[in-house]
C-alpha positions as CSV (number, residue, x, y, z in Angstrom):
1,X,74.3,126.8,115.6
2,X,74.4,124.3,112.2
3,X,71.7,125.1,109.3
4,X,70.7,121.3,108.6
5,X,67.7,120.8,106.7
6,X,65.0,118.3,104.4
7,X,65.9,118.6,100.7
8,X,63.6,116.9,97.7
9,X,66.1,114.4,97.0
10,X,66.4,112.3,93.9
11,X,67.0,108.8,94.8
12,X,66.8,105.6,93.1
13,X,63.5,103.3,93.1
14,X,64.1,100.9,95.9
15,X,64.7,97.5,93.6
16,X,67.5,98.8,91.5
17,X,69.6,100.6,94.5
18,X,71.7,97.9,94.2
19,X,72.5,98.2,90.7
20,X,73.0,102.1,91.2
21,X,75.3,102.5,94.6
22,X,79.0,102.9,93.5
23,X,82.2,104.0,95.3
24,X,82.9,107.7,95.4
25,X,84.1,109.6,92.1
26,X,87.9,110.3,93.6
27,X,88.9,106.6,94.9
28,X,89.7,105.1,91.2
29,X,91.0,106.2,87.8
30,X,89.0,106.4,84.4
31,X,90.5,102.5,83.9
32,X,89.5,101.4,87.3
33,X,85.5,102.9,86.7
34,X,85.2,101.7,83.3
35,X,86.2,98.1,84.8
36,X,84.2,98.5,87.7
37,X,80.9,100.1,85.3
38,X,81.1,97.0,83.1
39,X,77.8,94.9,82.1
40,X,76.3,97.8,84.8
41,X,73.9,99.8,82.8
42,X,72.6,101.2,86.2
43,X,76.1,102.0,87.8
44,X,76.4,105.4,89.0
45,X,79.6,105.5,87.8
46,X,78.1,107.0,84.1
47,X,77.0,109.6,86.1
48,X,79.8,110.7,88.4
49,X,82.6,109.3,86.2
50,X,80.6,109.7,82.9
51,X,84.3,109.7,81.2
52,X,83.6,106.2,80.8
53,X,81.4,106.4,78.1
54,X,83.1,108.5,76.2
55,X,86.2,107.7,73.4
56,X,89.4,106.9,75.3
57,X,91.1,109.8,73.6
58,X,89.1,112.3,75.2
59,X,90.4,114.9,77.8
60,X,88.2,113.7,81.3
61,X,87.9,117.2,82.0
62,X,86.4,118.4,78.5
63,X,82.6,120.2,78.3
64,X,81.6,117.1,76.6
65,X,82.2,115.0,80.2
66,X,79.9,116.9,82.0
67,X,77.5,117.4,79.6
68,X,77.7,113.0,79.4
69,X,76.8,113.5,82.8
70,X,73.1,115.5,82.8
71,X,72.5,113.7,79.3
72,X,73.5,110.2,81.5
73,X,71.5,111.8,84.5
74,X,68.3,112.6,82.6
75,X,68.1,109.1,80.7
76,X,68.1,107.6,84.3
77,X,65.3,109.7,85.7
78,X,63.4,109.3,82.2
79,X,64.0,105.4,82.6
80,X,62.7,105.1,86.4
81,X,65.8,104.2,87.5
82,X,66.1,107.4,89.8
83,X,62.2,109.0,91.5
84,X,61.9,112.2,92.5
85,X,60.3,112.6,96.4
86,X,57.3,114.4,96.4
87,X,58.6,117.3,99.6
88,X,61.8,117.6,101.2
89,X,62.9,114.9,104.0
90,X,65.2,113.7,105.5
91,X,67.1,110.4,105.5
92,X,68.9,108.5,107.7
93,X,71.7,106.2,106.2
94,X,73.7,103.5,108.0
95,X,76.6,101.9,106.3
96,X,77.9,98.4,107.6
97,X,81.4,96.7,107.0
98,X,83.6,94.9,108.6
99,X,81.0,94.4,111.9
100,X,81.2,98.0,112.4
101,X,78.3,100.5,111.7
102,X,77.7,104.6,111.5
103,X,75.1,106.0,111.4
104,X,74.0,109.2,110.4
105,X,71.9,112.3,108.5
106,X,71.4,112.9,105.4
107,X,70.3,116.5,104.6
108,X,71.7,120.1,103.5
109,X,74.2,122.4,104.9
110,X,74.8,126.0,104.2
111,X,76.9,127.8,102.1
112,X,77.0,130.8,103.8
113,X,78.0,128.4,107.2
114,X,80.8,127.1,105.0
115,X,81.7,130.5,104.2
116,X,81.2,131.6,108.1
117,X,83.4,129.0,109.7
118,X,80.3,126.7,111.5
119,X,81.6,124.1,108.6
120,X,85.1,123.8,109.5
121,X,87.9,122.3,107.2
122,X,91.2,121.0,107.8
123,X,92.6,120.4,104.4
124,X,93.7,122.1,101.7
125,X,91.9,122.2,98.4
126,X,93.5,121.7,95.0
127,X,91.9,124.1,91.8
128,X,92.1,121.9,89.2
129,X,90.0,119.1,91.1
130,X,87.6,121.9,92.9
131,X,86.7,122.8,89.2
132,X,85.7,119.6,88.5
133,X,83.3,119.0,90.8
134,X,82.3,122.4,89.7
135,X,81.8,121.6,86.3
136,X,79.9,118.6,87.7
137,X,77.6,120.4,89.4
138,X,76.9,123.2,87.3
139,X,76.1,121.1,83.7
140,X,74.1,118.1,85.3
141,X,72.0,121.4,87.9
142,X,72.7,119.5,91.5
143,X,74.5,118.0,94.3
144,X,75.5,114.6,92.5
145,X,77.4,113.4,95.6
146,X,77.3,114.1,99.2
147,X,80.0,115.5,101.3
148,X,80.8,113.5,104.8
149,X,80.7,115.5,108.0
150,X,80.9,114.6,111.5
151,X,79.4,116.5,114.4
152,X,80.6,115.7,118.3
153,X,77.7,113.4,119.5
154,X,74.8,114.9,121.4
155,X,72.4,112.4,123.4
156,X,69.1,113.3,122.7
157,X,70.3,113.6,118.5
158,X,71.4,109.8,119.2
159,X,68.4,108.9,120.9
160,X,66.3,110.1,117.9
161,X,68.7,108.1,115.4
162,X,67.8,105.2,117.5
163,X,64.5,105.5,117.0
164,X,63.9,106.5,113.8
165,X,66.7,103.1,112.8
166,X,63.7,100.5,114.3
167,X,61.3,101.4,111.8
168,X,61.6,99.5,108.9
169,X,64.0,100.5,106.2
170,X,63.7,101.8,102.6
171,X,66.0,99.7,101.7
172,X,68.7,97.3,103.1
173,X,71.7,96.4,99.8
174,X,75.1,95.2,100.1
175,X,77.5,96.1,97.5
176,X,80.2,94.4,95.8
177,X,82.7,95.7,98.6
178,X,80.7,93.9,100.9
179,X,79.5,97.4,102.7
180,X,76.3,97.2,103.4
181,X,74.3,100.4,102.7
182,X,70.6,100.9,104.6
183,X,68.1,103.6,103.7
184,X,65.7,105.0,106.1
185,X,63.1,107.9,104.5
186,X,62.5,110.5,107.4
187,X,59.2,111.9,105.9
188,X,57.1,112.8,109.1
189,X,56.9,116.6,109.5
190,X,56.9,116.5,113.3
191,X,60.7,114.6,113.0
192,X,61.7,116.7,110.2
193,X,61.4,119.9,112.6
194,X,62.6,118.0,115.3
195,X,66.1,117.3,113.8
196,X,66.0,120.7,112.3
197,X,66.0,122.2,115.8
198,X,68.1,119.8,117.4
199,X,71.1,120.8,115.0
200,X,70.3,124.6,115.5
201,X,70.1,124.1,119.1
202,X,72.6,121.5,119.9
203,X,75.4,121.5,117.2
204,X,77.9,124.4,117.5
205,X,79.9,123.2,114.2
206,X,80.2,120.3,111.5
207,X,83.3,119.5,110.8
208,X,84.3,118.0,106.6
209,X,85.6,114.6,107.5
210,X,86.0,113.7,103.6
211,X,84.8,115.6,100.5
212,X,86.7,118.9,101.1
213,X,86.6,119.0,97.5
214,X,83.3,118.4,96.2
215,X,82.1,121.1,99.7
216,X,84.4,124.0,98.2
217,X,83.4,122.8,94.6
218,X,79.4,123.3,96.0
219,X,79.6,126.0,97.7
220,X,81.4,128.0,94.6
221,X,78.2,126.7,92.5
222,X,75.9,128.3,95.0
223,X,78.0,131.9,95.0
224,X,77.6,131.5,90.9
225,X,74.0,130.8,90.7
226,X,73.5,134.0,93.1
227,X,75.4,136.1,90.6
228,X,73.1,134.4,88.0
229,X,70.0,135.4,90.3
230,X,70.9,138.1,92.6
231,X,67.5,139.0,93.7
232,X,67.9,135.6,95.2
233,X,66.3,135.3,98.7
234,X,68.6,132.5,100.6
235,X,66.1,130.0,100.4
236,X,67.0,128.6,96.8
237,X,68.3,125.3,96.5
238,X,71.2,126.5,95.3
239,X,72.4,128.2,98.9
240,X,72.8,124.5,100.2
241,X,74.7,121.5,99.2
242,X,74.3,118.0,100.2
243,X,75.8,116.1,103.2
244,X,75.7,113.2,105.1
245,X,76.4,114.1,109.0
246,X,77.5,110.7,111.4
247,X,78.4,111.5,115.3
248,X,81.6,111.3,116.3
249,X,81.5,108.4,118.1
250,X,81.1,106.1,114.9
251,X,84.2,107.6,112.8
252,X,86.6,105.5,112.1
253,X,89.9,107.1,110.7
254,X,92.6,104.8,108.9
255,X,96.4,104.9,108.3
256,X,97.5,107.2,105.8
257,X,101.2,105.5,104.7
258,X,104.1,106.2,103.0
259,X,106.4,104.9,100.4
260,X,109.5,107.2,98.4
261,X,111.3,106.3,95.5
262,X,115.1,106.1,96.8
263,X,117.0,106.5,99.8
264,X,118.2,110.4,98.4
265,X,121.9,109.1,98.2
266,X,122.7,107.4,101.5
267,X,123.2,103.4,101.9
268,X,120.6,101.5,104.5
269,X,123.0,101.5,106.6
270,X,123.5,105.1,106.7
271,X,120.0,106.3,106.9
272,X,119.5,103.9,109.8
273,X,122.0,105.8,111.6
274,X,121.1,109.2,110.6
275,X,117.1,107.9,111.8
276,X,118.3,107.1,115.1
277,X,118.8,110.1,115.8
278,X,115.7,111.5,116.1
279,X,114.1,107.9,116.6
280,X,114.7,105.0,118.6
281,X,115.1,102.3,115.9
282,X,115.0,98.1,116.6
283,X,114.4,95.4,113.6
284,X,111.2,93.4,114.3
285,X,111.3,89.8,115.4
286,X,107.6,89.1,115.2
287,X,105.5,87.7,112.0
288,X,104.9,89.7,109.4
289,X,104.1,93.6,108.9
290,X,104.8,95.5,112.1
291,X,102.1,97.7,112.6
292,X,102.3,100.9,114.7
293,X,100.5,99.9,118.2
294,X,100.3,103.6,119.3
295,X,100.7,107.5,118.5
296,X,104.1,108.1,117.6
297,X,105.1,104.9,116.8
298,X,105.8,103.8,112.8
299,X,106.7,100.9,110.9
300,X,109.1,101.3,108.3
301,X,110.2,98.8,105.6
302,X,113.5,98.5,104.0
303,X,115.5,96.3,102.8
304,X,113.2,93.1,102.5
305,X,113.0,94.1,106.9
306,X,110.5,95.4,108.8
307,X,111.7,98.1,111.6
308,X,109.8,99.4,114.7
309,X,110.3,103.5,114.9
310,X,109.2,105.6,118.1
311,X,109.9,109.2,117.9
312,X,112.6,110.7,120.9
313,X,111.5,113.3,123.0
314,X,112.1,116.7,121.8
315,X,111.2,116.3,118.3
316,X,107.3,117.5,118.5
317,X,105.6,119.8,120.1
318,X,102.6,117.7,122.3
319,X,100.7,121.0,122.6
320,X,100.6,121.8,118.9
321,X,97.6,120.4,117.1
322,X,99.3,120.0,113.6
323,X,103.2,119.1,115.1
324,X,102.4,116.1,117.4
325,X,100.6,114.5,114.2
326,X,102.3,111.5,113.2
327,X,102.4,112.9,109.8
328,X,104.1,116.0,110.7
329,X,106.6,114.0,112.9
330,X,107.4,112.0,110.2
331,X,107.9,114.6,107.8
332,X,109.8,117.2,109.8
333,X,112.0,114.7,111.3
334,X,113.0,112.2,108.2
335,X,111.4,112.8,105.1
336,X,112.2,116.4,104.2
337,X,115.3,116.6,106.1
338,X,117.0,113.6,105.7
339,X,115.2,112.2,102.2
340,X,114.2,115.5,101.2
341,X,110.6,115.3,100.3
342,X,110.1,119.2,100.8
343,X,106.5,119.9,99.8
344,X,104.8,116.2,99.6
345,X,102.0,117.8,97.7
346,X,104.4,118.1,95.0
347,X,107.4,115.8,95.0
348,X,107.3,112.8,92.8
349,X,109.6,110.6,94.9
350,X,106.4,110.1,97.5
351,X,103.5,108.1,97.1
352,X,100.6,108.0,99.6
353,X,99.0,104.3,100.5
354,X,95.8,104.3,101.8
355,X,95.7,101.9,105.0
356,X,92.7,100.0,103.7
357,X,95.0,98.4,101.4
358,X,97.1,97.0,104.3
359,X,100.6,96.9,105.0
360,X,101.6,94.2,102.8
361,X,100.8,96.7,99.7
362,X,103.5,98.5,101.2
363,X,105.9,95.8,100.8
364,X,104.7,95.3,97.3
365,X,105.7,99.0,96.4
366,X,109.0,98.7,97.7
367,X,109.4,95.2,96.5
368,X,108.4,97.0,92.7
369,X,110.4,100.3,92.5
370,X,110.3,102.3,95.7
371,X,112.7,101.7,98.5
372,X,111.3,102.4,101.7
373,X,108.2,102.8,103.0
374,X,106.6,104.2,106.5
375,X,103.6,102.6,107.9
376,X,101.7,105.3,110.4
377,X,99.2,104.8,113.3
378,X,95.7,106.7,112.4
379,X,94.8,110.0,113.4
380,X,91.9,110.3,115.8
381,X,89.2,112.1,115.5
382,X,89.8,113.7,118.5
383,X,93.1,115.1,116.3
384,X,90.9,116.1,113.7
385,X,88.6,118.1,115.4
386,X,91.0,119.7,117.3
387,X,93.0,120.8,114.5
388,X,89.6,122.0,113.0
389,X,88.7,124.0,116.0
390,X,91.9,125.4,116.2
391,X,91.7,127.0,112.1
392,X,94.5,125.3,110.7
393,X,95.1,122.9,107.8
394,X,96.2,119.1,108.3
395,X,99.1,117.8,106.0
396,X,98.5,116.4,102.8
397,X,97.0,112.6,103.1
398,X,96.6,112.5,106.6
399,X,93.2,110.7,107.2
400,X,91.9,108.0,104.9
401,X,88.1,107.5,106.1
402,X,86.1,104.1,105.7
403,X,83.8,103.1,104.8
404,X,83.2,105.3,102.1
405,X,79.7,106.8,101.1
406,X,78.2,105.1,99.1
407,X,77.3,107.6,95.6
408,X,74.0,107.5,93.8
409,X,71.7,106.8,96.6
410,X,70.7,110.7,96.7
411,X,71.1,113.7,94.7
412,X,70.2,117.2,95.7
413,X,68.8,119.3,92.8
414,X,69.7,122.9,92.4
């Protein structure tokens, strides 16, 4: 059963939240946050992307970077922006956007459940962006930023979420994105045990929905600290890392697409041949971008055209978790062996688009250097999980999760 429990979070004073609350560390270059930070004294993008206050010149990854980050970290607390509670709590956060809402815990995991297999994964991590967050975590002593799990809903967990979200609210912000962000402080003891033993009892596993990164990154600072401390007793900080955990239910799982640099020798009218093959293949008639109305359906955009793509029977297996993605379709049946894209991770003819961009940024890519591009239908959760409970990996850029959580709202300290 999942370890969830209160941590002594530092947050930021309920009048400047709004200033504070930035998009993740890992959705925008240095140029994109130093943009974004501008005329923001209080963005906690000095913090997280603290590159931005540093000389252009300098490597993003040097000591000095994370040591910009504790000496950005400290001036905040020292300033009021950021209070300290006086005992661990919980919180519950809701974000808003679009007219859709989830809502979950915020709290702290184990490492040793990370370690274990309760906290499952189903992506690969990279070394040179785990060490990072690492670095991150070590010099500035803390969670900075939360990871985002998901759980499989349990009514009597909902039912307390429900009533814990009619009190009144820390606080209630909307940021420049227009997602709204709302803060509840779970203080009572009798409620703090309560969602303690519902998680023990009710929740088998938590599963990383996004942050596979900055959980391996965490949990490597924890096994560090206990080589630092090894009469350690378990109950240190620094065996726990900071999450927020939303049912199920209230995921919501974007397109992941696709665009490649050339058409690996063959003419359009070639490759459209060679697709059908493996696909049935028909030009749209409607308006517009054709988006994929099911699983196993694609869009694909060549040639100033729009084409609707359905995969044949026969080229997946609908009882493997990982081949009847639409990612692995896609890959195993057209872009490695017929545009040979062999390891995505790697080749530089792909390029991933996030599918809160929309399809028309696809048609911008191709209309700007690349020459075709594949528009997918989202995974589910349901996909996710079960590719979680089964122990194996997801391709690269498979699930693009929004809204994203929002950063400097908490911060667990080692």
């Amino acid at each position: 059963m999942a370890v969830f429990r209160p941590f002594k979070a530092l947050r930021p004073a309920e009048k400047l939240a709004a200033e504070v609350v930035s998009l993740p560390y890992d959705v925008m270059n240095r140029e994109e946050a130093t943009e974004m930070a501008e005329g923001k004294p209080y963005s906690y993008l000095h913090i997280c992307r603290s590159e931005i206050d540093m000389p252009e010149e300098d490597d993003i990854y040097a000591k000095s970077v994370y040591i910009k980050a504790n000496e950005n970290l400290l001036k905040f607390i020292d300033k009021g922006v950021f209070v300290r509670e006086e005992k661990p709590i919980f919180y519950v956060y809701r974000q808003t956007m679009d007219g859709r809402t989830q809502t979950g815990f915020v709290g702290c995991a184990s490492i040793d459940e990370y370690l274990n297999g309760t906290i499952k994964k189903h992506e690969l991590t990279r070394v040179e962006k785990e060490q990072d967050r690492i670095n991150q975590f070590d010099y500035c002593n803390g969670n900075t930023e939360p990871v985002f799990f998901t759980y499989k809903d349990k009514p009597e967990i909902a039912k307390l979420l429900a009533e814990i979200t009619d009190e009144k609210p820390l606080f209630d912000i909307v940021d420049e994105n227009n997602v709204g962000h709302i803060l509840w402080r779970v203080g009572d003891d009798a409620v703090i045990n309560k969602i303690t033993e519902l998680f023990d009892k009710e929740i088998d596993y938590m599963y990383i929905a996004d942050g596979h990164h900055r959980s391996a990154s965490a949990v490597k600072v924890g096994l560090m600290r206990r080589e630092e401390y090894p009469n350690y007793t378990g109950e240190e900080e620094f065996n726990f890392f900071m999450a927020c955990v939303f049912p199920d239910t209230d995921m919501a799982i974007f397109d992941y697409n696709r665009v490649v640099k050339d058409l690996n020798g063959y003419s359009p009218e070639e490759l459209l041949k060679i697709i059908g093959e493996k696909f049935t293949v028909e030009k749209y008639k409607g308006f517009g971008q054709y988006r994929p109305a099911s699983l196993h359906e694609f869009g694909m955009y060549l040639e100033g055209s729009w084409y609707k793509m359905a995969a044949k029977e026969g080229t997946y297996n609908s009882e493997d978790p990982i081949d009847s993605l639409d990612v692995s379709i896609l890959q195993n049946n057209l872009l490695a062996p017929v545009l040979g894209i062999g390891d995505p991770r790697t080749d530089k003819r792909i390029d991933f688009v996030g599918g809160i961009r929309g399809l028309a940024e696809l048609e911008k890519r191709v209309k700007n250097g690349y020459k075709i591009a594949f528009a997918l239908y989202p995974v589910s959760i349901d996909q996710l999980i079960a590719v979680a409970d089964a122990g194996l990996l997801m391709p690269p850029k498979s699930t693009w999760f929004e809204p994203k959580l929002g950063s400097g709202l908490f911060i667990h300290e080692y």
